[in-house]
Every structure is written in C-alpha cells, then in structure tokens.
N, C-alpha and C positions, 0 to 999 in steps of 0.2 A: 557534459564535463562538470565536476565539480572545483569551482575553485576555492582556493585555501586558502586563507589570510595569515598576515603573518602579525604575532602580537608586538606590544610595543616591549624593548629589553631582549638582547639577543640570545642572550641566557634560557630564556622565558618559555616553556612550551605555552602553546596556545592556551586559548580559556577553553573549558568544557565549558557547555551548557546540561548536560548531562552526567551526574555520578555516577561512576565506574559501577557501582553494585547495583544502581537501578535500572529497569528494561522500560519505566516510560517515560517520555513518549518514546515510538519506535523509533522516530528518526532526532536526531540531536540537533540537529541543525535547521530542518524544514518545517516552514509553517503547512499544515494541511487538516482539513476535518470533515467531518461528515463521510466517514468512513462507509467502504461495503467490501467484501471479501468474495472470492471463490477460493476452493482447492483443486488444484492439479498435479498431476503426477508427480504425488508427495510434498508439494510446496502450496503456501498459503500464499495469493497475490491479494494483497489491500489496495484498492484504490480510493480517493478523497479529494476534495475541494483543492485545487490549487490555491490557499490564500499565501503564499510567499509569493507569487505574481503581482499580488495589490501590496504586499510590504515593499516589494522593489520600484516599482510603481511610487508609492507614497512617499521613496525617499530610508524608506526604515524608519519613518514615524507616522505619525495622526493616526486616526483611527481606521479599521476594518471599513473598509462601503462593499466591495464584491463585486463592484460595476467593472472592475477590467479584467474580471477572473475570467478567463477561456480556457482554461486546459486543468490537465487532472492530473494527479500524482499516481505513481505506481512503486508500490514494495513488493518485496516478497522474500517471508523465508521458509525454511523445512526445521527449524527448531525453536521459535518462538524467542530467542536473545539476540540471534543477529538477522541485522535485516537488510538485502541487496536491494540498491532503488534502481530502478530501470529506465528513470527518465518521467519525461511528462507526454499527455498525449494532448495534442495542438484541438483540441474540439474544433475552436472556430474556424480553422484552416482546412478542417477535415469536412465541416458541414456548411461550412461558406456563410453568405450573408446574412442567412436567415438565421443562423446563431449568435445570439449577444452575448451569453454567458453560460460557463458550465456550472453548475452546481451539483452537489448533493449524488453522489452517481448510486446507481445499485445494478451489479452485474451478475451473469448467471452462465454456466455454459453449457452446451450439451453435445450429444451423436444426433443427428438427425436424419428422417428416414431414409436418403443417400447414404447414410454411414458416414458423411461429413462432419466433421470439429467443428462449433459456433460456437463465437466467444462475444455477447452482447451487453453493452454497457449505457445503461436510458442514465440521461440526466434530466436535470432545471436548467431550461435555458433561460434564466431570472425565474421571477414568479409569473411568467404569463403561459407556457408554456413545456412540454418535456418532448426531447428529442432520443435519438438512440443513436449507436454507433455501433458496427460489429466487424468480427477479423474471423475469417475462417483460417488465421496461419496459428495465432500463440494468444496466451494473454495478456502477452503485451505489444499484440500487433503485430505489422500494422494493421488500424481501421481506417474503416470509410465509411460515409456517409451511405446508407442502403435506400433513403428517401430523398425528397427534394425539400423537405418540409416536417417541422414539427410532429411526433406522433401523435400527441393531442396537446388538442386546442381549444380554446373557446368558442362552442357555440356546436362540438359537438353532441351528439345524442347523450344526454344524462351528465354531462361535464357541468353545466349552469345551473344552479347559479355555484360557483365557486369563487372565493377570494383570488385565492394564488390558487393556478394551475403547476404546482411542481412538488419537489418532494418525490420522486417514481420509489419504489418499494416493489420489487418484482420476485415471484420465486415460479418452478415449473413443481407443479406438483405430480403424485405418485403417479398419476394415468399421463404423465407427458407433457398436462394444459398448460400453457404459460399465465399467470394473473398480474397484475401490476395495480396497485393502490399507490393514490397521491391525494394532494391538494394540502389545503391551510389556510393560515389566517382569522382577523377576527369576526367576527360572527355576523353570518348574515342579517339581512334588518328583517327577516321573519325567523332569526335563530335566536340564541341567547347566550351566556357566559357557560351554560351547561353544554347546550346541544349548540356550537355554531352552525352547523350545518355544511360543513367544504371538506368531510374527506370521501373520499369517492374509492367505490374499487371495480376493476374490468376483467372481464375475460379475453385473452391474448388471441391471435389468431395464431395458426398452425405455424406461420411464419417467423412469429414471437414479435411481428412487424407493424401491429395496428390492433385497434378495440375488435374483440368477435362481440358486435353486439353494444350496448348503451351501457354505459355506467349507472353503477345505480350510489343510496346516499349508503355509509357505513357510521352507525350511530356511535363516533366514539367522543365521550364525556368528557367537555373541557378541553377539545383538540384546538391545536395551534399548529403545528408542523413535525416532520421527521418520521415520513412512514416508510415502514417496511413489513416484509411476509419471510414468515418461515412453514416448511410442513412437519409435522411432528405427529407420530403415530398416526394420520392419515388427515390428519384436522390441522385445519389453518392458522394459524396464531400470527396476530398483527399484532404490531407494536409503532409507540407513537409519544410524541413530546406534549406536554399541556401547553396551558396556556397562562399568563400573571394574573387573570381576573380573581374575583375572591370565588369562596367554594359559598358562600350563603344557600347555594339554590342544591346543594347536595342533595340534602334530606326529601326533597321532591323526587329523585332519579329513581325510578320502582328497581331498576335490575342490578341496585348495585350490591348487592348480595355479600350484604354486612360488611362492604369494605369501609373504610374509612375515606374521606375525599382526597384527592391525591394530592402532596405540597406541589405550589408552582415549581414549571419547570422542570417537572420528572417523567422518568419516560413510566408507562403503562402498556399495559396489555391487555389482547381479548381473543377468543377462540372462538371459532365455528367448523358445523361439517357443510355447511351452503352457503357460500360468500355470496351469491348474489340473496340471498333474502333475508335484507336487514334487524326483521328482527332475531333470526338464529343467533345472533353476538351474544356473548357472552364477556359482560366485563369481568377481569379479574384482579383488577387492581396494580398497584404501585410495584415496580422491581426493581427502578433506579430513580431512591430518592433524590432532591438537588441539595447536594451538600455543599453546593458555591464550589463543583470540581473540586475537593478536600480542600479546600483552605485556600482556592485559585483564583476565586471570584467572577466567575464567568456564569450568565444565567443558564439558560438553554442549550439542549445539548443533541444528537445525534448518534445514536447506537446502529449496531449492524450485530445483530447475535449470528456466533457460527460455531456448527461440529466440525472437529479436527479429531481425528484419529481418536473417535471416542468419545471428545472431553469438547463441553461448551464452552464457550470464551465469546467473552461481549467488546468488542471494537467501542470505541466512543472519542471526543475529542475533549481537549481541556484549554486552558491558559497558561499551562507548567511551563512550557518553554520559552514563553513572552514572559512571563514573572520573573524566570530566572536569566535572561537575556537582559533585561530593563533599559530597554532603550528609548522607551517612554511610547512607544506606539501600543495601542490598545485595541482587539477584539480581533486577535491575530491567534491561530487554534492551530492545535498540534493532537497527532491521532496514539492513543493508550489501549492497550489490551488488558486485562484480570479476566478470572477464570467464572465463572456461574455452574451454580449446579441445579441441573433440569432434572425433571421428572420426565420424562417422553410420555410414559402414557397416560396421565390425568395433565399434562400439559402445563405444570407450575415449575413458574422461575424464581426461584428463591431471590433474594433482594442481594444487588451486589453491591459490593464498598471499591470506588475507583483510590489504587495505591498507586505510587510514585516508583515502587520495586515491581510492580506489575507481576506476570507469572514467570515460575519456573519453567528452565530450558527442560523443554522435554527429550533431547540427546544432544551431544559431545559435539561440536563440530570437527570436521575431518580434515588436519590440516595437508593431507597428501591427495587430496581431492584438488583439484585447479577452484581457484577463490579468485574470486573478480576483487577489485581493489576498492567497488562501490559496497561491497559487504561490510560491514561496523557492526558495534554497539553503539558505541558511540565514540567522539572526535574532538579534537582542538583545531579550530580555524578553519572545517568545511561549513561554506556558506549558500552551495550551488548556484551562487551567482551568473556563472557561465553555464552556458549547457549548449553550447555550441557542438555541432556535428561534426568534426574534426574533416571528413573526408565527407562530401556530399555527393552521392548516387542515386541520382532521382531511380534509376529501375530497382535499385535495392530497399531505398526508403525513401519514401516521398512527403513524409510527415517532419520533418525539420527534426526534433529534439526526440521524439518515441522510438523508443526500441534501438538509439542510435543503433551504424552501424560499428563505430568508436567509440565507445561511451568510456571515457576515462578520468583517473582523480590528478589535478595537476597541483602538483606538492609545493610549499615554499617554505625555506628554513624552518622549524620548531614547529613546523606543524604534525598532527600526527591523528592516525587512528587506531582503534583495538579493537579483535575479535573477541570474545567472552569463551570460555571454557574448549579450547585447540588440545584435543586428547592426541598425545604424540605416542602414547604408548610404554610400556614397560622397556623395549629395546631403544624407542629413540627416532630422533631423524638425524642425518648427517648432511642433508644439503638442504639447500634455502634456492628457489629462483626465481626472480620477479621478472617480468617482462616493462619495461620502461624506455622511455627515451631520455635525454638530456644529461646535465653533470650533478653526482650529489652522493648525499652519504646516508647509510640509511641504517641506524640502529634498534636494531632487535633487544625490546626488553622486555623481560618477563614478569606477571603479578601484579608490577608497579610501572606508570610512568617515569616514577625518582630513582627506579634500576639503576643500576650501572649497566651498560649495554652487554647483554648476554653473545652479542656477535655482530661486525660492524661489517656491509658492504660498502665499497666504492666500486661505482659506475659510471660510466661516459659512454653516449651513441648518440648521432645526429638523427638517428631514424629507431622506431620502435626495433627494440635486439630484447636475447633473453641473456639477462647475467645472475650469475650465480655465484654462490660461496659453500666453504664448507663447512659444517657445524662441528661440535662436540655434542653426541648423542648421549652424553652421562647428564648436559645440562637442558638439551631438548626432549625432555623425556615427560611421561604422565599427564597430567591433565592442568593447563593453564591460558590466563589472561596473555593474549601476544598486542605488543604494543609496538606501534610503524612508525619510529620513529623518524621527520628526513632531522639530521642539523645541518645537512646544506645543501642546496637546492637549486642549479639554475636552467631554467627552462624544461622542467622535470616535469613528463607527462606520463603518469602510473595506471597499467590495466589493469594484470594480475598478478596472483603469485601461488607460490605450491609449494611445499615442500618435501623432502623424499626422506622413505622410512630408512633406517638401517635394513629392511628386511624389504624387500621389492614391494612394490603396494600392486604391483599389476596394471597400472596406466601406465600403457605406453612412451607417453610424454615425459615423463620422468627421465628418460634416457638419450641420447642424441641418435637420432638413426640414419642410418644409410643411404645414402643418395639416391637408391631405387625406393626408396618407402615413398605411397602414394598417400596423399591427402588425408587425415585424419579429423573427425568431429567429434568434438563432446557438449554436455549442456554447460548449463553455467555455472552445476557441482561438481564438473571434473568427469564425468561415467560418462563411458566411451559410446559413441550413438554407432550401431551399425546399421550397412544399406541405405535406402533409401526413408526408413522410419526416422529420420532426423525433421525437423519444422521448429519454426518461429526461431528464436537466437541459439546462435549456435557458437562456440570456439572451433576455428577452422586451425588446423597446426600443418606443417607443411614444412619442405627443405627446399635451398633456393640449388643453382649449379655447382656453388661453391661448398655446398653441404650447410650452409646456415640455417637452423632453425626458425620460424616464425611462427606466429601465431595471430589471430586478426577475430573479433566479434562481427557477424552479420547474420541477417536470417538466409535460413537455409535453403538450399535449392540440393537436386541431385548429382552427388559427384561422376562425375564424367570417367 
C-alpha cells in the first residue's frame, strides 16, 4: 500500500518531488538503485536495491549503510513515462537466515526445455556472497528460494581470491548458456590500482542454479564494482564501475587500444567471443562518464543497459530525489532511464549524458484500459511507507508485501497523483470509474495541478465498490496530463480506475453485466486474459447476488 502524506495548509496540494515534465527518476517518491531490467509481454519490469527500507529504518536521516536492506523494488511499464510499482520482494523472508542482505539484483527469464516460464533474480547478499531467487508464475512473483544456500561463495573453485563476492551480472546468451560475472573491491595485495584482480565471470549450469565449472579472473582495468552482461551480435559485452584510485599506471595497460584512462567512477566496457579465456577481453573504454550524476554529487554508479522494442536505454541510479527531497539524509539513490545508441555489430556504446527529462514516452497511455492506481509519473505526498497486505492469504501469497494480493494507494486530503500523456481520443470519454473504499472527493484535472477541476466525484463505501461519474467528452478528449486529485479524504483506500470511451472500447468491464456473467480476468493494462492462459497478477471482476460489480488484484489460478 502506498501511503500519502498530507502537506501542511489545507489549501496545499502536496509537495512534488518530481516535475511534472521530467520522467526521472522513475519513481517520485522511492529511494532504490542499482537497477536490472527484463522485458515481458510488452512491458519493462525494473528491479533495484531497496534503499527506502534503510531511509525508514534511519528515521529519514543519516546516511545510506545498506546493512538492513532485504528486499528489492519492482516497476514496471509498456511506455517508458509512467511507471506501475508492484511492491517489494521480501528476499530475506523468501531465503531465510542465510540472507543478510539483498543488493544490486540482475534478472533474466526464460522458456525452459519443459516449455516452463523462469523468472530469476541473483543478488548480493552483502559483499560476501550472491544468492538467487526464482518464480516460475510472473515477474513479480511469487519467488522462492530454489537453494538452501548462497549460489556462490568463498572458497569456491576460481571465486578466490576475491574482495567482495557480489555484484551478479547475468545474461543467457544465443545458444541458451546462462553466464554470471560479479565481484569487487579494492585490489588484491598481488593486484594493483590497474588490475585489482576480483571480477570473476562463470558459466551457469542448465539449471541457471549454480557455476558449470570454476570461475575464471576477467581482466577489467581499474574495477571496483557493478557488473553486468549483455549479448550483442553473438559477442559478450561486460560492463562495470571503476574505481577512485589515480590512473598513473594507464600508460603501462598494453590492451588499451588508444583509449584514454577512464575518469573515476565511470562505468566501462569490454567485449569478447570466449568469456572464459581471459585474455580474448577486449577493453573499449569509458560510456558513462562520472559527472557527480549531472550536478547530483553522488560518486559511483550502477547501470543495467537494455533493448526495448528496438531502442537501447541505460537504467542507472542517481541522488535526484534526495537532493530534491532535502531532508538532510545522504547516499539514498533513486533509479533513471536515457536512451544510448548502440552499434550491435561492432559492439560500441556511444557515451550517454544522464538527464533529469530522461526519454521520450514511446506511446499514448490508454485511459480506457483498466489502470491500477500504483501507475504515476509522478505524485504529491506518496511516501510508500506502508505496504501492508491488506487481506493476508498465505495460499495465495506468502511473501508479505510482493506481488500483494491488494496492493492499493491510500489517499489523504491534497494528495495527489498524474498519468503523463492519457490519449482520450478525437470523440472523448463520458465516464470515469474508480474502484475505492472510504469517503472522499476526487477531482479530475487536466494539464495542470492548478486546473479548475475538469469533473468532481464524490464517493462513500465501507468496502472496496466501483463508483463512477459522467464526463463531458468535448472536455475529455485528445491527448493529456490527468491529475487525481482527493481534496477530501477519509479512510480512502484507491485500486484502480478506467475510463469509458464515448465509442465502446470493447472491454467488457466497462459496462455493468448481468447476473449470469461468469468471472472475468484481465492484466494489469486492462486486455481481457482468456482461458486458462492468464498467470502471475491478475484483475479478477466479477458480480455479487445482488448484481454488484467488484473487482479484486491476485495471482491467478484457473477459473472454475
């Protein structure tokens, strides 16, 4: 659940920590970094460091330490402006004692030779260690621990000597192999500021659940931490953070092939077609110099490079939204997206520049699509402080906060959030309907926060109901900013909401139906799931004896 603070002046909507025209960070409100991505059917899911766990934890001050981080953030969207968060996932609850901490995650999924969905996500459990987690239902669960124990660890074959064991960096490359590269740290005492000697890379087993085989060393220049793998035209391309030491000892490095030494703190890269035979590396120098996060002051950083319908885009975290929060707590990171442009087949990543406007929405969001109420741009007064399960069912979810079964935003006066570009179309919509519980007022303003409200609901239900209003479709029309307004608020806990075209949009849902209508599921963009092909979260909709519609978040099982 997300809760929402209420500013001080009644007047007052909430504080943004986010401008309306900017897309980073993703989330407005949540500290998280060390981002890694998958795609699935049509949507991007990012997950990252839980560090709002150690800001709540610390009170909302002092600095970052990372010692009570256990669990992981999860976003995700299909247009690159707005982004549904789905909760956190409990690591240490999920892998028990022998986890102290998640860090740093990197995920991958696949079909596996059963024709089964695997959705694996290795982290750092501190720097001693990397563990995994995996969900054969969705990408956000649930998981579970698939071992009893660390995937590796010290004192494995080819892991020693290593600093820090963590950092996982996993990709499946063309023939199906799973690989994972980690480690860090500074320099072993037979290494130096050039070569420390602690990043390692392995070959996965079939299972994607343990090393096939020893690690071997990967010679990369001035490493420190933050590895990852991508495959690009059939060749391997690692990428990785430096380290503060000086470059003095460049000019000695035989393979650096006229680059220049990389500024501290920038991520690099290097290629090969034979990861285990360290010297096939190929360095290719600097992509993301440190530019103190544009202006943010944060050293070191954490990329996750990824293709999306075509187009590269580089995940990374910054300080933006502790800078602009200033609550005086320090080394608190929030995850940003901008776009890179790759070469695929000579394998060059042109240098990217981290902005504050981040990328362009690559399409319209659909406001006659069913929209969860956790989708934004950004917000006034959501702090996710609670993230309570509202309805607890160990058989449907056994991970406390992941994948809730309820996962809902619970409003108070002047709080508010906005969708980024809601294309309503040349004819318009004529109705609005939220699904909520409690008493309140909720207006719709378009463009602007400082709107006059383009349409006002009032609601009241002791139990989740759907209420609705009618619109004027000459004023909901074309392509705009919708802003969720509550100005009054009590005990107001908000799912979703939809809106209906003047011209039928062909969801179901849109219409109140009949008392013999059977159960209905859809994802969590509204398209109607048939059969039994429905998994991981689902909107279940449904009529009670009295004809009342509801609708209810859970993962899915087969409708009877």
């Amino acid at each position: 659940m997300m809760a929402i603070g209420l500013q001080a002046g009644a007047q007052t909507l909430a504080t943004s920590y986010k401008d309306v025209g900017n897309g980073n960070p993703i989330s407005p409100c949540v500290f998280c970094a060390d981002p890694t991505a998958i795609d699935y059917q049509g949507r991007i899911y990012v997950y990252g460091t839980n560090d709002h766990q150690q800001f709540l934890i610390n009170g909302k001050k002092d600095s970052n330490g990372y010692g009570n981080i256990k669990s992981l953030v999860v976003f995700s969207t299909d247009d690159l402006g707005n982004w549904t968060f789905h909760g956190t996932i409990d690591v240490g609850k999920v892998c028990g004692s022998w986890c102290g901490q998640s860090w740093a995650p990197s995920a991958v999924w696949r079909t596996n030779a059963n024709g089964k969905e695997e959705f694996f996500v290795y982290f750092a459990n501190g720097g001693g260690s990397v563990g995994v987690i995996r969900s054969t239902t969705s990408p956000v669960g649930p998981f579970t621990s698939p071992l009893s124990n660390a995937m590796i660890r010290h004192g494995m074959a080819g892991v020693d000597p290593c600093n820090w064991v963590f950092d996982p960096g996993v990709v499946i490359d063309d023939n199906g192999v799973g690989w994972v590269a980690f480690g860090g740290g500074d320099p072993q005492s037979t290494g130096s500021n050039l070569m420390p000697g602690n990043s390692r890379i392995a070959k996965l087993k079939s299972t994607m659940l343990g090393l096939d085989g020893a690690a071997v060393n990967l010679p990369a220049p001035y490493l420190f931490e933050a590895s990852e793998l991508n495959m690009m035209n059939g060749r391997y391309v690692y990428t990785y953070n430096t380290s503060w030491s000086n470059r003095d000892q460049w000019s000695s490095y035989a393979k650096r092939n006229g680059q220049p030494a990389p500024s501290t703190c920038s991520m690099c890269y290097m290629v090969t077609d034979t990861p285990l035979d360290p010297d096939s590396w190929e360095y290719r120098g600097e992509y993301v110099p440190n530019e103190g996060n544009f202006g943010m002051g944060w050293g070191n950083n954490h990329t996750h490079l990824h293709k999306f319908e075509g187009q590269y885009y580089l995940f990374y975290h910054s300080t933006l939204l502790e800078q602009t929060m200033n609550t005086g707590a320090s080394g608190f990171r929030s995850i940003g997206v901008n776009k890179v442009v790759v070469n695929e087949e000579t394998q060059k990543l042109n240098k990217v520049t981290m902005t504050k406007t981040g990328v362009t929405m690559i399409r319209n969001l659909d406001p006659y699509q069913l929209q969860q109420a956790e989708t934004m741009s950004t917000c006034g007064g959501v702090t996710y402080e609670d993230f309570t399960n509202i309805t607890k069912v160990p058989s449907i979810n056994t991970l406390g906060n992941d994948a809730s079964k309820n996962l809902q935003v619970k409003m108070r006066p002047y709080s508010w959030t906005m969708v980024r570009k809601a294309d309503f179309g040349q004819t318009g919509a004529n109705a609005l309907t939220i699904r909520a519980m409690g008493t309140g007022t909720l207006e719709i303003r378009l463009n602007s926060k400082a709107n006059k409200a383009a349409a006002t609901m009032e609601f009241s239900s002791t139990t989740m109901a759907e209420h609705t209003i009618e619109l004027d479709p000459s004023v909901f029309k074309k392509v705009c900013n919708v802003f969720f307004v509550f100005t009054a608020a009590q005990n107001v806990q908000w799912d979703n909401w939809q809106f209906t075209s003047v011209e039928a949009s062909g969801i179901e849902n849109v219409e109140r139906p009949s008392l013999n209508v059977q159960h209905s599921a859809y994802d969590l963009m509204g398209r109607r799931l048939m059969g039994n092909s429905r998994k991981g979260l689902v909107i279940e909709r449904y009529t009670d004896e009295q004809g009342n519609m509801h609708s209810r978040k859970r993962l899915a099982s087969p409708i009877e």
